[in-house]
C-alpha positions in Angstrom: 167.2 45.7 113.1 167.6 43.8 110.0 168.0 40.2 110.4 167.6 38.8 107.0 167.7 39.9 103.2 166.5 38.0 100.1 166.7 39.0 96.8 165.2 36.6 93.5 164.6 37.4 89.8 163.4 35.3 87.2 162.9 35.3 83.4 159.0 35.8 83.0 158.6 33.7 79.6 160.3 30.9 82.0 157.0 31.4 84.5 154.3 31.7 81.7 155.7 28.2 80.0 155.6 26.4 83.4 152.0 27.8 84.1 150.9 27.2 80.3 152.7 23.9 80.1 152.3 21.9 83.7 148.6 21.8 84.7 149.0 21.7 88.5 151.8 24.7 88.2 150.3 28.1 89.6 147.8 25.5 92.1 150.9 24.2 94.1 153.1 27.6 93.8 150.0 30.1 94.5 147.1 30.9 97.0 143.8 31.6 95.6 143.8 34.8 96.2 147.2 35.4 94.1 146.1 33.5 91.4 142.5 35.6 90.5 144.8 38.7 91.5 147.2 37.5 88.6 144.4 36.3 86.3 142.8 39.4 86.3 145.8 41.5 84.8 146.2 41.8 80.9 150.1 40.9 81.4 149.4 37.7 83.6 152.4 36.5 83.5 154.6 39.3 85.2 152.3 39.4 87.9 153.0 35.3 88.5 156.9 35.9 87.8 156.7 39.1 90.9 155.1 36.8 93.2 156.9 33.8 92.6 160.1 35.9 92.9 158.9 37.1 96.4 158.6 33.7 97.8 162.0 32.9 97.0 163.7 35.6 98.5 161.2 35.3 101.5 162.7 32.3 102.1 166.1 33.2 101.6 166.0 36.0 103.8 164.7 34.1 106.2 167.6 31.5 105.8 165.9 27.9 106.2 164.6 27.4 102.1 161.7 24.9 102.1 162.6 23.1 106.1 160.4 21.5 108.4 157.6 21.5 106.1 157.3 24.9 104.6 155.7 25.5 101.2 155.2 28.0 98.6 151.5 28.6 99.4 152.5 29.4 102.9 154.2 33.1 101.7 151.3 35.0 99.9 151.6 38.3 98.5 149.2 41.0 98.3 148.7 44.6 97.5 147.6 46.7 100.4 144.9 49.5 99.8 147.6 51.8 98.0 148.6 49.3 95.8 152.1 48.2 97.5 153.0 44.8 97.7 153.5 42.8 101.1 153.8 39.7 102.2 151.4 37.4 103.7 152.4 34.5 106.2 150.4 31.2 106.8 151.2 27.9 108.4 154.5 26.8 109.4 156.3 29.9 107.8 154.4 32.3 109.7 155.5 29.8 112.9 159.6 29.8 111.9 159.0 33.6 112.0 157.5 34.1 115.3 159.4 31.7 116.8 162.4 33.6 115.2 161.0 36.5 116.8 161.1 38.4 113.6 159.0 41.4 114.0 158.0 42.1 110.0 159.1 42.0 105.9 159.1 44.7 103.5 159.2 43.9 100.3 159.8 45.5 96.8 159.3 43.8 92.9 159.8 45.1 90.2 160.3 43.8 86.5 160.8 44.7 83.3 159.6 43.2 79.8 161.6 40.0 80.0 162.4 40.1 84.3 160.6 40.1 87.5 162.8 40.7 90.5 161.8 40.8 94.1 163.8 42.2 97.2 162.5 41.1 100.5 163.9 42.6 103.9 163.5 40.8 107.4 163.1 42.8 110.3 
């Protein structure tokens, strides 16, 4: 059953100033693990855009924004061994989900020269 559905985009040359621009950016928004994965890419800045847009619609799906302590780091995304993205939850988001009694996410980016947009789905 579907309890909650988030959907985010964002302009990607929006994402690549704030990174270029604000020293501390992609540190407070990203894990470790997200940042190297987006380093790594030729296009660095659509990978940050897809991810940032996935946090955001996490937490819209779920319905609580940033409450009772949540942060961006505490939504990760990562690609499982087919490529696909998913979402991975730490700390106190990964606590308002179980104690929600949410069973999982799916989740689905996509973007386009100028767009990232990412589609998150609560089960």
């Amino acid at each position: 059953m579907i309890k909650g559905v988030g959907v985010d985009m964002v302009e990607i040359e929006r994402v690549r100033r704030l990174i270029e621009q604000d020293q501390g950016f992609a540190e407070r928004i990203f894990t470790r693990r997200e940042i190297a994965y987006c380093e790594s890419k030729f296009c660095r800045a659509q990978h940050y855009a897809a991810r940032f847009t996935a946090k955001e619609a996490f937490f819209k799906a779920l319905g609580t924004g940033f409450r009772d302590g949540m942060s961006w780091r505490d939504v990760e995304v990562e690609n499982d061994e087919l490529g696909k993205p998913q979402l991975r939850l730490a700390a106190v988001a990964l606590r308002q989900f179980r104690r929600r009694k949410l069973k999982r996410t799916l989740l689905s980016l996509s973007h386009t020269r100028g767009m990232a947009v990412a589609l998150v789905v609560i089960e």
